[in-house]
Structures are given as structure tokens and as C-alpha cells.
C-alpha positions in Angstrom: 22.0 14.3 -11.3 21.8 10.7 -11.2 21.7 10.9 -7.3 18.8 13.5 -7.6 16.9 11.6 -9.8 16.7 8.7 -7.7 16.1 10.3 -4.7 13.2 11.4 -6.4 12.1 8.1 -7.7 12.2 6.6 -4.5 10.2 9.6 -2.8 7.8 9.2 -5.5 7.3 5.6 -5.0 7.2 6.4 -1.2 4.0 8.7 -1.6 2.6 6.3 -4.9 2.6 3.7 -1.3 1.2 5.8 0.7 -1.4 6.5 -1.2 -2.3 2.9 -2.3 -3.1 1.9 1.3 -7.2 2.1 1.6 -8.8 5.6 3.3 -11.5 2.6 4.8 -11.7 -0.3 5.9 -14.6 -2.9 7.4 -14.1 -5.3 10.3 -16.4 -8.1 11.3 -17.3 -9.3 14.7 -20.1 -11.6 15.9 -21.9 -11.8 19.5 -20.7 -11.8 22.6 -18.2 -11.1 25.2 -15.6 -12.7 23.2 -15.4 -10.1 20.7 -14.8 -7.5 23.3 -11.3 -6.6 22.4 -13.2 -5.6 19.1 -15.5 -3.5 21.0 -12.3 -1.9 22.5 -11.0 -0.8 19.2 -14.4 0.1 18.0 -15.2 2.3 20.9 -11.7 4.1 21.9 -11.0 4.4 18.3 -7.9 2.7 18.6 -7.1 1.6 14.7 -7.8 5.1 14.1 -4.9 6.5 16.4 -2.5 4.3 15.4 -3.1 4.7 11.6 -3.1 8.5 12.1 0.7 7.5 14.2 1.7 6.1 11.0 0.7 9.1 8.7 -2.8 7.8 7.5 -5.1 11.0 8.7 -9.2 10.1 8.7 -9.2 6.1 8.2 -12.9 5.2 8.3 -13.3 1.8 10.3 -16.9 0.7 10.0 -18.0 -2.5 12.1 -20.2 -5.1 10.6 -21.8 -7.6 12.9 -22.6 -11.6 11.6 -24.3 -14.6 12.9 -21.3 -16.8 11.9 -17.8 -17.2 10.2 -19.3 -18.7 7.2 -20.6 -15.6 5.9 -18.1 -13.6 7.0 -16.0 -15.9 4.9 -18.0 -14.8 2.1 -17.4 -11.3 2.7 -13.6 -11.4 2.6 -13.1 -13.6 -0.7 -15.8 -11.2 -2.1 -13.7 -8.1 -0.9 -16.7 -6.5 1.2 -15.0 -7.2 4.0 -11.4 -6.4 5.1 -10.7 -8.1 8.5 -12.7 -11.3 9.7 -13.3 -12.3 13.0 -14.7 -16.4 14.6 -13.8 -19.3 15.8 -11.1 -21.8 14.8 -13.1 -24.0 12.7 -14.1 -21.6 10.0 -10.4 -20.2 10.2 -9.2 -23.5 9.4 -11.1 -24.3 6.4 -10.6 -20.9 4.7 -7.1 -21.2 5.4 -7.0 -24.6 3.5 -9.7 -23.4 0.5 -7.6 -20.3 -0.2 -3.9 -21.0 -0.1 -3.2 -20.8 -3.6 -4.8 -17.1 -4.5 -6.2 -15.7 -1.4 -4.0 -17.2 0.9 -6.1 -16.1 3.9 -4.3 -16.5 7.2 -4.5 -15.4 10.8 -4.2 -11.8 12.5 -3.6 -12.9 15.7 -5.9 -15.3 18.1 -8.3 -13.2 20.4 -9.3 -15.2 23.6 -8.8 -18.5 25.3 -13.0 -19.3 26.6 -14.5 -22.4 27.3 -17.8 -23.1 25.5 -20.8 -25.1 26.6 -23.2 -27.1 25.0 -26.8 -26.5 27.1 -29.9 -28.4 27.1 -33.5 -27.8 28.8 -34.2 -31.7 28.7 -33.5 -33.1 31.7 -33.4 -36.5 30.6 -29.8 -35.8 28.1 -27.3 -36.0 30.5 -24.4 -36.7 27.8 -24.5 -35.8 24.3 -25.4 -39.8 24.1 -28.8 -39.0 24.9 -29.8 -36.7 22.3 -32.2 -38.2 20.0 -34.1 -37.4 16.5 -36.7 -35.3 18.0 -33.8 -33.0 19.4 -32.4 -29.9 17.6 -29.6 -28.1 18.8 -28.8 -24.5 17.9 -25.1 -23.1 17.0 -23.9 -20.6 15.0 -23.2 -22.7 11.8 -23.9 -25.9 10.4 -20.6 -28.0 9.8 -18.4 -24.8 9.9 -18.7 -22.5 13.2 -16.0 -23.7 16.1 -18.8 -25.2 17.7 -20.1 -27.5 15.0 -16.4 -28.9 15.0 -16.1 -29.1 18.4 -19.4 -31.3 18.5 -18.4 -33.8 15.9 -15.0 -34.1 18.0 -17.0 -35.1 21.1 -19.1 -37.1 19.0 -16.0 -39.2 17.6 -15.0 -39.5 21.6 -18.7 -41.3 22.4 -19.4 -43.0 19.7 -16.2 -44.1 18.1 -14.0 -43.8 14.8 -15.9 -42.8 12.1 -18.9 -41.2 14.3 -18.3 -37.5 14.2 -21.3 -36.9 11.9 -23.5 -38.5 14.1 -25.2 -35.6 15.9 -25.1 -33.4 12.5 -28.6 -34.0 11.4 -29.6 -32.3 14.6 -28.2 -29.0 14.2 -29.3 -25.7 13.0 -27.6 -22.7 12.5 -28.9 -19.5 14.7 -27.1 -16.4 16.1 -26.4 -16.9 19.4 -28.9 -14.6 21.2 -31.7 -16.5 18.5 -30.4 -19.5 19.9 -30.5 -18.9 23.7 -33.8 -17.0 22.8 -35.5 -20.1 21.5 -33.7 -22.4 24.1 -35.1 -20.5 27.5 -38.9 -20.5 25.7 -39.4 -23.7 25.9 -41.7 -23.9 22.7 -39.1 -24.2 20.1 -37.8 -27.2 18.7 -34.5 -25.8 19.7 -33.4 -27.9 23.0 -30.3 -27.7 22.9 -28.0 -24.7 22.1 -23.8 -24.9 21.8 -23.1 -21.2 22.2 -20.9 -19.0 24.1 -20.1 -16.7 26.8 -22.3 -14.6 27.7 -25.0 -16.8 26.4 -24.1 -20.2 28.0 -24.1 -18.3 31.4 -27.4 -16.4 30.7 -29.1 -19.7 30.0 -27.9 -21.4 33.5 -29.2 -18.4 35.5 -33.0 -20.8 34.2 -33.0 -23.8 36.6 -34.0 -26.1 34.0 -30.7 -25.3 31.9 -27.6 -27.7 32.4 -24.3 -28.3 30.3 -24.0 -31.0 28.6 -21.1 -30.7 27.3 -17.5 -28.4 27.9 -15.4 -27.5 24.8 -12.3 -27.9 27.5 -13.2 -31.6 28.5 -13.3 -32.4 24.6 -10.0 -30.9 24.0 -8.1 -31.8 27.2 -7.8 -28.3 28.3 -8.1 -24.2 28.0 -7.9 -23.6 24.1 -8.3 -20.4 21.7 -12.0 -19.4 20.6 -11.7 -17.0 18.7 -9.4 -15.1 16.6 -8.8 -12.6 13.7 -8.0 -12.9 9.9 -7.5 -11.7 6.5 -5.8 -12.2 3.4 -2.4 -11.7 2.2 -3.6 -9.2 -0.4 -4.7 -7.0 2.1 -1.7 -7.4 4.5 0.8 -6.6 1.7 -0.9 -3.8 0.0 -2.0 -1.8 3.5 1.3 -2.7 5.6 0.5 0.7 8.0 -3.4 -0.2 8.3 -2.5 -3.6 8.9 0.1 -2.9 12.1 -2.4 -0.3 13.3 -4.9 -2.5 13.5 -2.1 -5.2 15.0 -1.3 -2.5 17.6 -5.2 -1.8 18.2 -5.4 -5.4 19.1 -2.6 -5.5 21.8 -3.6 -2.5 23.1 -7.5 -3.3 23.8 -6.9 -6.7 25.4 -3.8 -4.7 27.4 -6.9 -2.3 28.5 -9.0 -5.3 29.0 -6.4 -6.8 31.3 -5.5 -4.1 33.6 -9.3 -3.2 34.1 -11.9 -5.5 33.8 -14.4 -3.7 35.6 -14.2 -1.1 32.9 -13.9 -3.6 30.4 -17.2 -5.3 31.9 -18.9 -1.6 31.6 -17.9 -1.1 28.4 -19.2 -4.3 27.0 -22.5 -4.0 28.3 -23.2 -0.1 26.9 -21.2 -1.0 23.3 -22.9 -4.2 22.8 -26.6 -3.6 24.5 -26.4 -7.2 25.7 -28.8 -7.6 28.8 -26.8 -9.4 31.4 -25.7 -7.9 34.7 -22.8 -5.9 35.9 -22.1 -8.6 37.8 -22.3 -11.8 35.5 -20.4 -10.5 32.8 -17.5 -9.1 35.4 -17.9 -12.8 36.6 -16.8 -13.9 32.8 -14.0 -11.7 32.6 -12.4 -12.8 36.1 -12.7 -16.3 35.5 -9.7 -18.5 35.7 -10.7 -20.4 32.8 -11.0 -17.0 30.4 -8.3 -14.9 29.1 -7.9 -12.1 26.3 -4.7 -13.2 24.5 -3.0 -12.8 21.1 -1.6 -16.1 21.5 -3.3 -19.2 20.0 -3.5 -22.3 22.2 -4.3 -25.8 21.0 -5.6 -24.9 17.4 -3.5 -27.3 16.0 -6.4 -29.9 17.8 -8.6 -28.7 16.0 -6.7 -29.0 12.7 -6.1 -32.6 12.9 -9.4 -33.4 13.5 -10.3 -32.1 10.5 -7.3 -33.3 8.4 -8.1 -36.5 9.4 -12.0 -36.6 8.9 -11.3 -34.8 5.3 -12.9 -31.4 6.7 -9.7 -30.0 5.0 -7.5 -31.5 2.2 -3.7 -29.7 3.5 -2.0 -30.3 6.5 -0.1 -27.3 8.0 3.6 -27.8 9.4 2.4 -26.2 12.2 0.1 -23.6 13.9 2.8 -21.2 12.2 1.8 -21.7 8.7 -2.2 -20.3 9.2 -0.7 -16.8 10.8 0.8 -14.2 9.7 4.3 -13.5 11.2 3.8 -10.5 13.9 2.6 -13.6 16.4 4.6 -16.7 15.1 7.1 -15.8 17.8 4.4 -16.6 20.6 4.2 -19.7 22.6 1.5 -20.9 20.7 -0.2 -24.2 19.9 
């Protein structure tokens, strides 16, 4: 009888599990060709098959797209928002802010991209040149990946202590707002720090140039983007959590053996306006890859250990993801 009972107690607890995990979840993505692997999942339905694998019939997945990680941010510690999705920077200073309660870590990294920094002035050469009247245009003030990045290169022209130097001059725009205002050439936007397919969209205008590669700041190919959410989440929804884990691995796998697909399906899921051509360009550069695997965040976390962006430093690049990628080569 004893025997029975438990075996019925632990069934019971089985199902009382099952049914805790969530019937829905939302996942956040901002703009451009870096999110594709998002897109993936979004349009093949991917977190949906392997939740359904795993006994969880009819998960809703609805898609939310932001300007920036800051509001995203917002979203998760608010519980609006299930799964985040940015660069490193805003990554970093969640995971520092909410170690103690939320303890907000990340899924897995999403893509190694260079970024530039573009100008229609063709008297700024080097970010040296920039001046008061200039404003330059990236996705958040102080917190998006690019913001960081720019006080980096900052600190690397203008010395110790510098890496504020050119914040006065930013704004915070979406990306196609920013390369919008840029290519006018009536805004007080001159300058816009963006992404792919953006920063290639703006060169196709002869008066474009780059001022400025993220790769040249950071002495090499480095992660853009990646994925995140809180402990909470991951603990209470272990099956949605390694369905949308598997999702992941299988979209950039997708992404990786096909690009031209992967090129096709970018342009008709996100409506973006660039070629065939250009964005298959992207996707077959040397310099871009869809990966799980983070490379060189820890750059970007002592930069902003040291210049009191963030009060905690990490052990290592460990300690801000979750365990299903610590095993990776990462950095």
C-alpha cells in the first residue's frame, strides 16, 4: 500500500508539473538580419514542435518586436515578456542589476557580426572628428551594444577616462529610423552605429562611409547578439525552456546548411527592402556566423567593470549563461 501510494504521489506531482509549465509564452526580437535564427523559429514553428515532442500540445509563441534591449529589459522584470533578445551590453547590465532576485542570465549567444558606425560627413574620418553639431543615431543611449562599443573606441582615442566623450552626441532610434534619417540628409542625424542589414544599405549611397568597425575596437570577430531570460522562468518551464533551446540549434543549423533559403526567408518574414543579393552577401561573409557560442563577451564586461557600468565582476563568461552552452568554447 505504501508502494501504491507513492507511486501515486509521484504521478501526481508529475502531472501538478506538467501543468505548471505556461500554455504561452512571448519572445522579443529587434531589427535586422541578426535576429534571423528568431525568424526561423517564428516562421517554421520550431518551439512549437519541440514543445509538442515534449508533451506540451498548442504552446502559443507570440513575437514582439522592440527598438532596443532597454525596453525589452523592462518587459522581462515586469513579466510581459518571457525570452529577451540584444546585444551584449544590455545583457551585461541586467545580468549584474538582477543577480540577487531575478537572476537573469543568458540562453545561448546568437551570431558573431561586425557592426559599423556610418557617417554622411565627409570631413569625420575617425570618430576624432565628430563634433557638437554632430548626432549620431543607435539603438539606445548608454545601454544598446553599440553605445558600449562607442565609449570603448572612445577610451582607445582619447585616453583613460574618455569613454563618455562622444555620449552627448547620441540618440536612441530603431535602426531602420536611424538609417532612414541618415540617407535624407536633412536630419540632424549624421551619423548612425547600426547593424547589418542597415550599415550595408547605407554604403550602397556614395556619400556613406564607416567610420568605425566594432571588430577593430575589439581586436577581432565577437558575439552581437544573443538570448536571455530569468531563472524563474527556466526552472518553472524546464520543457518550454529546452524546446525553445532546441528551436535555436535547429534554426541556425537551417541557416547554415542553406543560406540562400535563409536569405529568402528573411526578406518575406521581416519585409525589409534590401536585395536578394545584398542580404545573401551578409550571410556568406567570412566575418558573419550564426552560432550558439559566445565569443569575446567577456571584452565587453571589463570595460564596463572597470568604468563602473556594472558594480559585479563575473568569474567568467560562464557565470551570465545558463548551463546547456557553458560547455562551448566560448569567450
Amino acid at each position: 500500500m505504501k508502494r501504491l501510494f507513492l507511486i501515486a504521489a509521484i504521478t501526481a506531482l508529475g502531472m501538478t508539473t506538467a501543468r505548471a509549465e505556461v500554455s504561452k509564452i512571448s519572445v522579443a526580437q529587434q531589427y535586422g538580419v541578426s535576429y534571423l535564427p528568431l525568424l526561423v523559429m517564428q516562421d517554421q514553428h520550431l518551439i512549437e514542435k519541440y514543445a509538442k515532442q515534449a508533451g506540451i500540445n498548442d504552446l502559443k509563441v507570440t513575437w514582439d518586436k522592440f527598438a532596443g534591449g532597454n525596453v525589452m529589459n523592462d518587459g522581462l522584470l515586469s513579466g510581459s515578456l518571457d525570452i529577451a533578445s540584444g546585444g551584449v551590453g544590455p545583457l551585461v547590465k541586467l545580468w549584474a542589476k538582477t543577480r540577487k532576485q531575478y537572476d537573469v542570465r543568458a540562453i545561448a549567444a546568437l551570431n558573431i557580426m561586425p557592426l559599423y558606425l556610418n557617417t554622411n560627413d565627409p570631413k569625420v574620418k575617425t570618430i576624432k572628428d565628430f563634433t557638437a553639431k554632430d548626432k549620431i543615431a543607435l539603438p539606445a543611449v548608454k545601454v544598446s551594444i553599440q553605445a558600449v562599443t562607442l565609449q570603448m573606441a572612445a577610451e582607445q582615442a582619447f585616453g583613460p577616462g574618455q569613454q563618455n566623450r562622444l555620449d552627448p552626441l547620441t540618440v536612441t532610434m530603431s535602426h531602420p529610423d536611424g538609417m532612414t534619417a541618415l540617407l535624407s540628409g536633412r536630419s540632424e542625424v549624421t551619423a548612425h552605429f547600426t547593424s547589418p542589414p542597415f550599415q550595408y544599405q547605407e554604403l550602397a549611397d556614395p556619400k556613406i562611409h564607416t567610420v568605425l568597425n566594432s571588430y577593430d575596437v575589439l581586436g577581432g570577430p565577437a558575439t552581437f547578439n544573443l538570448v536571455w531570460t530569468t531563472a524563474k522562468f527556466r526552472n518553472e518551464n524546464p520543457k518550454v525552456y529546452a524546446a525553445f533551446v532546441k528551436a535555436l540549434e535547429q534554426s541556425i543549423a537551417m541557416i547554415n546548411k542553406d543560406k540562400k533559403w535563409a536569405a529568402e526567408l528573411y526578406l518575406r518574414v521581416s519585409k525589409n527592402k534590401s536585395s536578394l543579393a545584398l542580404i545573401s552577401k551578409i550571410l556568406n561573409d567570412p566575418q558573419v556566423s550564426f552560432t550558439t557560442t559566445p565569443q569575446k563577451v567577456m571584452k565587453y564586461v571589463d570595460f564596463m567593470y572597470k568604468t563602473k557600468s556594472i558594480d559585479v565582476m563575473p568569474h567568467s563568461w560562464k557565470d551570465l549563461f545558463f548551463p546547456e552552452v557553458q560547455n562551448q568554447p566560448g569567450s
